[in-house]
LOBA-202547 format. One record per residue (C-alpha): residue number from 0; x, y, z. Coordinates in steps of 0.2 Angstrom, whole numbers, plus 5000, padded with zeros to 4 digits. Layout:
N
{NUM,{X,Y,Z}}
...
END
This chain:
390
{0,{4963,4959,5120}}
{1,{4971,4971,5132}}
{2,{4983,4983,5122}}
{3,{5002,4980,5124}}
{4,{5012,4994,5115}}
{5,{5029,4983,5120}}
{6,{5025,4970,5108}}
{7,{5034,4967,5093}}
{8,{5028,4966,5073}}
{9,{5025,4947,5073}}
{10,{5017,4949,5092}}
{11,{5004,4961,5087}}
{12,{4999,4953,5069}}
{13,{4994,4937,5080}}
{14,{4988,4943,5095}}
{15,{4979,4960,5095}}
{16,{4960,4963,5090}}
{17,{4951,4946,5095}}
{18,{4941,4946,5107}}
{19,{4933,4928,5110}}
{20,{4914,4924,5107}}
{21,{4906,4913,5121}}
{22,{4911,4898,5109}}
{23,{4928,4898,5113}}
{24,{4937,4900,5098}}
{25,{4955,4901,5096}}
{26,{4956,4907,5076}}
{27,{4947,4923,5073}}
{28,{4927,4919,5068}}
{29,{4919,4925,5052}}
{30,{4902,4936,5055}}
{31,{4896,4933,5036}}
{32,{4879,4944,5041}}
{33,{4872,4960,5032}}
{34,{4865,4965,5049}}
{35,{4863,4963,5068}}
{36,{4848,4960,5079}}
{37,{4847,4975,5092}}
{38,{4838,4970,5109}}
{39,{4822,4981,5108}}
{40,{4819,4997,5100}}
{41,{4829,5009,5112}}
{42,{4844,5000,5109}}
{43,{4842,5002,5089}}
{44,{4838,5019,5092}}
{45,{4854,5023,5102}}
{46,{4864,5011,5088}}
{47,{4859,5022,5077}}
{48,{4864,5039,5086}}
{49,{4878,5034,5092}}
{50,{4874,5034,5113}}
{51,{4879,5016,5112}}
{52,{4894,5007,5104}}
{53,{4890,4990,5094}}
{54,{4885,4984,5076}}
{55,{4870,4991,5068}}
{56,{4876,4986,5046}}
{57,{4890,4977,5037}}
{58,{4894,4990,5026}}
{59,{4902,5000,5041}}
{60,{4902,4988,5056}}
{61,{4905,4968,5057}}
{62,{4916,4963,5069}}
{63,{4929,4953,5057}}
{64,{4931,4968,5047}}
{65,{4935,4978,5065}}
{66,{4949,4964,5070}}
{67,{4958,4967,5055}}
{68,{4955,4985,5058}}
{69,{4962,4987,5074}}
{70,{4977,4974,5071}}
{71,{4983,4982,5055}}
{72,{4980,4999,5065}}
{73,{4990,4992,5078}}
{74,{5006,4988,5068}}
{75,{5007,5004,5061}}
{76,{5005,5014,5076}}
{77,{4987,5021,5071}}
{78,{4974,5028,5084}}
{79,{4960,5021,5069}}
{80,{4959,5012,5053}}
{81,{4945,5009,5043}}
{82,{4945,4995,5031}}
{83,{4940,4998,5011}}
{84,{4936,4986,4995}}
{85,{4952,4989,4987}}
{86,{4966,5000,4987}}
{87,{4961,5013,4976}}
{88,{4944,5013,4988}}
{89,{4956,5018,5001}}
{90,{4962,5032,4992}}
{91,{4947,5038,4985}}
{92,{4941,5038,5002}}
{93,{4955,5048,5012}}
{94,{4952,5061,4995}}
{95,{4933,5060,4998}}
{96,{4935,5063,5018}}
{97,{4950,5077,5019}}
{98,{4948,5086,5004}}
{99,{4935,5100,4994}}
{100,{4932,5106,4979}}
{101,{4946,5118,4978}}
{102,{4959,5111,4986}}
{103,{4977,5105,4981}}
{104,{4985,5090,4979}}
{105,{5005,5091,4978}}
{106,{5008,5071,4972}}
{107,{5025,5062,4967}}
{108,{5025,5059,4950}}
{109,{5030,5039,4954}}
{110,{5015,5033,4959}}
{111,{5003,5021,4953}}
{112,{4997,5024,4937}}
{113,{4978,5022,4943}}
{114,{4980,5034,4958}}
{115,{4989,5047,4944}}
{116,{4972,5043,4935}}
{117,{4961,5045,4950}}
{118,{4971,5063,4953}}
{119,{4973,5068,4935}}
{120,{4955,5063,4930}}
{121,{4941,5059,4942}}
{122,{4945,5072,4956}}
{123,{4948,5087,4944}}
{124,{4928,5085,4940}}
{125,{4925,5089,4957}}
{126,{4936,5104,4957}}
{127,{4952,5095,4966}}
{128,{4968,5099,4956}}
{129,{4986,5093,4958}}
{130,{5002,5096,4953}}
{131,{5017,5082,4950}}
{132,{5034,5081,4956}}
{133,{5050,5074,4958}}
{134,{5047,5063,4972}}
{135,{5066,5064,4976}}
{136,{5067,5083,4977}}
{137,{5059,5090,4994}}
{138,{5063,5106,4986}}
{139,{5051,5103,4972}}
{140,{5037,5098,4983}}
{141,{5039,5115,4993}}
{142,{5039,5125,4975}}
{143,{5021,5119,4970}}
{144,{5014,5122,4988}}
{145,{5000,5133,4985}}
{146,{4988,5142,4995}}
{147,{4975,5130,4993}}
{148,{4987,5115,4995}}
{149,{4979,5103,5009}}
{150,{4988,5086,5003}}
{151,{5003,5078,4997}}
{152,{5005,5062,4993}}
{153,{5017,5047,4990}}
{154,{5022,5031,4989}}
{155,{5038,5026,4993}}
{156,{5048,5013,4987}}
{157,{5039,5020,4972}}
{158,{5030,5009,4958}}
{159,{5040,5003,4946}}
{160,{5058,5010,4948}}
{161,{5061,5010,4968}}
{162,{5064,5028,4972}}
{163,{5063,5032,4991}}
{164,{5054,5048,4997}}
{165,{5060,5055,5014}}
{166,{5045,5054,5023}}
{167,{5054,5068,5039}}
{168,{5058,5080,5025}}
{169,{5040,5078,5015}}
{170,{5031,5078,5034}}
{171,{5038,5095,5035}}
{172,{5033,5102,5019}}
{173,{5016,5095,5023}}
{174,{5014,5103,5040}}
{175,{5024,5120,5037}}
{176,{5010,5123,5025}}
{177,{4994,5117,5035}}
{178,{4994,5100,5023}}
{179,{4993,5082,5027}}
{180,{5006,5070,5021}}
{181,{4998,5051,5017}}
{182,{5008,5039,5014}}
{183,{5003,5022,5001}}
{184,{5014,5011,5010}}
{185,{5010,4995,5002}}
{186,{5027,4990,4993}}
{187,{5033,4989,5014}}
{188,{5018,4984,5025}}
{189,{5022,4990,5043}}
{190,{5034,4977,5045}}
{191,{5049,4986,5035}}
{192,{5040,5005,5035}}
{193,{5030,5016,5046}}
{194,{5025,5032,5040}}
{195,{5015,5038,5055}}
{196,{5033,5035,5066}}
{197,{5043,5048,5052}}
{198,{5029,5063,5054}}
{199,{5014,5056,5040}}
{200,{4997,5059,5046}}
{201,{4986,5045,5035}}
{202,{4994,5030,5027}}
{203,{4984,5018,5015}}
{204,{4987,5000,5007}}
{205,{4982,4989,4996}}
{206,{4978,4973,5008}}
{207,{4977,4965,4991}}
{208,{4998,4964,4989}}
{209,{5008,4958,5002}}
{210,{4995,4958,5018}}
{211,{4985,4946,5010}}
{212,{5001,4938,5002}}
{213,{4994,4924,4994}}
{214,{4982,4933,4977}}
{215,{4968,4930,4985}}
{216,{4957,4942,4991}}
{217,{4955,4962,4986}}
{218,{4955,4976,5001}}
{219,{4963,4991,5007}}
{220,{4964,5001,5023}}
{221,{4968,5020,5028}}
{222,{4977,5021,5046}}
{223,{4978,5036,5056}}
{224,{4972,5049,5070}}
{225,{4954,5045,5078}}
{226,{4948,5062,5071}}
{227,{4954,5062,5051}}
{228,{4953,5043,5050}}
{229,{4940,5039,5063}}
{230,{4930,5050,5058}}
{231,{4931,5058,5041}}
{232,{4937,5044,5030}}
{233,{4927,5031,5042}}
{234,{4911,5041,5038}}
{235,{4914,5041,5019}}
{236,{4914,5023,5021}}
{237,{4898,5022,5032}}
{238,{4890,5035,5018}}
{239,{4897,5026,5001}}
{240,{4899,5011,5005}}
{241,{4918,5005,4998}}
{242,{4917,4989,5011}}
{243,{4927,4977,5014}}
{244,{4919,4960,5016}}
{245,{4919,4949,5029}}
{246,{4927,4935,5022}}
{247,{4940,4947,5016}}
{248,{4945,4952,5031}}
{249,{4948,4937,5039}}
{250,{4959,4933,5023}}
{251,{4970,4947,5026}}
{252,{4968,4944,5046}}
{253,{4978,4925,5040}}
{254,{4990,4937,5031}}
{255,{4996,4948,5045}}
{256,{5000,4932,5056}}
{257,{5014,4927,5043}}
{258,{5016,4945,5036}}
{259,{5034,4947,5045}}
{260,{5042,4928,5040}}
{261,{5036,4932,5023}}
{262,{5041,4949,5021}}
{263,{5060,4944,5027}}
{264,{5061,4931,5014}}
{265,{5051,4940,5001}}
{266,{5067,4955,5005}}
{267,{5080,4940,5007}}
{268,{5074,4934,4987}}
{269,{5076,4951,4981}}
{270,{5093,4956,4986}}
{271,{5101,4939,4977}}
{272,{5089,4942,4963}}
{273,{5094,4959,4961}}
{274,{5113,4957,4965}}
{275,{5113,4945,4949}}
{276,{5107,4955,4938}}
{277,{5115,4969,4941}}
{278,{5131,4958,4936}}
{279,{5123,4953,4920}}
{280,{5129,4960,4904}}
{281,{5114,4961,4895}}
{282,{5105,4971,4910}}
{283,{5107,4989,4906}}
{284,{5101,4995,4924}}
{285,{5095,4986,4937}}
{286,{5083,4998,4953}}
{287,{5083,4991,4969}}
{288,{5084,5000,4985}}
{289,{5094,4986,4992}}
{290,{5109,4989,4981}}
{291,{5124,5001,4982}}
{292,{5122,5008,4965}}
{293,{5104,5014,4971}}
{294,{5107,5033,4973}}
{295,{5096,5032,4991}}
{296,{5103,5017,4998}}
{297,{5107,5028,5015}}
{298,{5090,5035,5014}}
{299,{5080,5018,5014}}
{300,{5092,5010,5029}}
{301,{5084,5029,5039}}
{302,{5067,5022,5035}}
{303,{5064,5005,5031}}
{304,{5072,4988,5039}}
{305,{5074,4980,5023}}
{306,{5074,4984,5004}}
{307,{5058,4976,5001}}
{308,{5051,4962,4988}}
{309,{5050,4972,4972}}
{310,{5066,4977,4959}}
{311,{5064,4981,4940}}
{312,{5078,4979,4929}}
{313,{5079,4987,4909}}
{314,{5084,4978,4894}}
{315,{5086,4984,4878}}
{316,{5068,4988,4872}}
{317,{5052,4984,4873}}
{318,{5053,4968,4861}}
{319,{5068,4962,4871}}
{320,{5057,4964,4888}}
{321,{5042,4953,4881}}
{322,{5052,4942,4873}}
{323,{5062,4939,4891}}
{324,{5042,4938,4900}}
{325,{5036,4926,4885}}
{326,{5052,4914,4888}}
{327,{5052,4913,4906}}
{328,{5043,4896,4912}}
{329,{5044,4904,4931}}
{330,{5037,4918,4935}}
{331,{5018,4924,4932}}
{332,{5015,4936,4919}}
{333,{5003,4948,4930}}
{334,{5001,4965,4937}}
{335,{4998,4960,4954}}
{336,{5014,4960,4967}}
{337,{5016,4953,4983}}
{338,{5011,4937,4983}}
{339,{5019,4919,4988}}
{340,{5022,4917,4969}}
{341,{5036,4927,4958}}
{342,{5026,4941,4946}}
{343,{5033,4947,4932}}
{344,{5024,4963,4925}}
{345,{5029,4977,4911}}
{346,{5026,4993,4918}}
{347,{5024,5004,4901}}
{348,{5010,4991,4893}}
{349,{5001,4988,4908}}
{350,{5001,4995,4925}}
{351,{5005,5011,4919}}
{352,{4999,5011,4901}}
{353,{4987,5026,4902}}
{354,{5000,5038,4906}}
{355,{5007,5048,4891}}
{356,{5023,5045,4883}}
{357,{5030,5060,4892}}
{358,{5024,5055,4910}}
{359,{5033,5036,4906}}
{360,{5047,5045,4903}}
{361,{5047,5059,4920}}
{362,{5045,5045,4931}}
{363,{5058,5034,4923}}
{364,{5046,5019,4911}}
{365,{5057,5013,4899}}
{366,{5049,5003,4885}}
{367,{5065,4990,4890}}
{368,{5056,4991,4910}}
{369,{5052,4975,4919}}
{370,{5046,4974,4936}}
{371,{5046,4958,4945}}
{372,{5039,4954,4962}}
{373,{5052,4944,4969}}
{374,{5041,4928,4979}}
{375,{5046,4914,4989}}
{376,{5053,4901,4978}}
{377,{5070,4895,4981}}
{378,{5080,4910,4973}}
{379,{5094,4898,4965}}
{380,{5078,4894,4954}}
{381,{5073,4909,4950}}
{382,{5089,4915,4946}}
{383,{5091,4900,4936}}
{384,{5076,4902,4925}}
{385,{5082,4922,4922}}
{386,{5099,4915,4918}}
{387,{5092,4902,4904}}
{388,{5082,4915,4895}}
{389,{5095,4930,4898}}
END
């Protein structure tokens, strides 16, 4: 498919990557094969090398996997993208490619509570250190720049409470101080955020949320230049071996084709939701960047199209939030998010349990905290079943 940097969002998700088979197919086919016959010998030989172009081995080249690649690449106004196993693989990866031992990581403290594992934990035994900060306070991320500092890292909305991070002012931290800035931009997908557009260099998803939208599959990409991604994360990929399968990427490939009507509804959803219960009296707070009690309301509108699909509201405790998630007949009581299907999830027993008591409180994880992945039921139900148990 020729390339056609006119085309919008919806355009590219259905349109770009396929190149047809001989058969004639108008869906994208499945290659569910570990390998690929070379003609003779020569032709293995410069497979191998890399004198010719073409697959050699599933775990680094099936041609499902490299639609997905190129159309998720597409959207996000990426040169590469290399598809992982999940979206932790894709981090690790992006670590495992840009970084050494002694190197620096400056991280927002509102992320993930695995990735804060993956920093704090695992990386430290291979002599990668990092430091956390206010995700809001571009000032802070300059303070903790140090000499060995080669990446900073975000998410933003963040996970649970919504903070936005301005991705221009971070970029400039980053690049003022011969870092990369990656962003994990799975709370947006391209079709309300892209990082590369504001100054990032790498961002990374979990394909598993809202590009697969349904709970069914688990994936994750890196998108980026042809040198950092394309090369260096690519050949931890084609080294280790954090693969994405080919069933999996056709999965996702069905996602991206409705990502944008999903994503608009999924953001549509959201605002009622939240717009309700911030008018609830027994909702202490309710964080969602849609709203105009959200401190970075003018922030998001600079950076994003829409608020997204995910809020958290606080009640009164940690009883009062499993009693609400025990009495609701809706939603699903589950960490995932993004899917067709309203998730309901508490944050500071699950998602981010293995945080201390201290870090909950930093980034803002009430024991009262509930996040909910707002999904595409009609909303006058959902806001029905929260007004029956509130």
């Amino acid at each position: 498919m020729t390339e056609h940097p006119e085309w919008g969002q919806a355009t590219l998700a259905i349109r770009t990557g396929h190149q047809r088979t001989p058969e004639g197919e108008h869906s994208e086919p499945i290659f569910p094969t570990s390998s690929f016959v070379f003609d003779s010998a020569q032709q293995a030989a410069a497979r191998f090398s890399g004198d010719e172009p073409g697959n050699i081995y599933s775990r680094f080249s099936n041609p499902t996997v490299a639609v997905f690649e190129e159309r998720l690449a597409a959207m996000e106004g990426g040169e590469s993208c290399v598809a992982t196993a999940s979206g932790m693989a894709a981090i690790l990866a992006v670590c495992m490619g840009l970084l050494e031992h002694g190197d620096h990581i400056v991280s927002s403290r509102s992320i993930f509570g695995t990735t804060n594992v993956l920093f704090n934990k695992y990386l430290q035994r291979f002599g990668i250190t990092s430091t956390f900060v206010d995700l809001k306070d571009p000032a802070a991320w300059q303070a903790a720049v140090q000499r060995n500092t080669r990446m900073l890292f975000l998410e933003t909305p963040s996970n649970p409470v919504t903070e936005i991070g301005d991705i221009r002012a971070l970029s400039e931290v980053a690049h003022q101080n011969n870092a990369i800035l990656v962003v994990d931009n799975c709370f947006c997908t391209p079709v309300l955020q892209r990082p590369l557009e504001l100054g990032a260099d790498v961002v990374v998803h979990s394909a598993t949320k809202y590009i697969d939208g349904q709970g069914r599959c688990m994936g994750g990409a890196v998108v980026g230049d042809k040198q950092r991604v394309g090369e260096e994360v690519y050949g931890v990929l084609r080294t280790a071996g954090p693969t994405m399968s080919a069933f999996n990427a056709w999965v996702f490939l069905k996602g991206l084709e409705t990502l944008q009507l999903r994503m608009n509804q999924h953001c549509l959803n959201a605002q009622t939701l939240a717009e309700w219960l911030e008018r609830h009296p027994r909702v202490k707070r309710v964080y969602y960047p849609g709203l105009d009690s959200h401190p970075q309301k003018v922030l998001m509108q600079q950076q994003q199209t829409a608020a997204g699909g995910i809020l958290s509201f606080e009640l009164k405790g940690q009883q009062a939030a499993w009693d609400f998630m025990d009495r609701q007949q809706l939603m699903s009581i589950t960490a995932n998010l993004g899917d067709t299907k309203t998730t309901v999830t508490h944050p500071g027993s699950t998602t981010h349990s293995r945080l201390t008591d201290e870090e909950r409180e930093v980034a803002g994880i009430t024991p009262g905290l509930i996040r909910i992945s707002v999904g595409l039921e009609n909303v006058e139900d959902l806001v029905a079943d929260v007004d029956r148990v509130l």
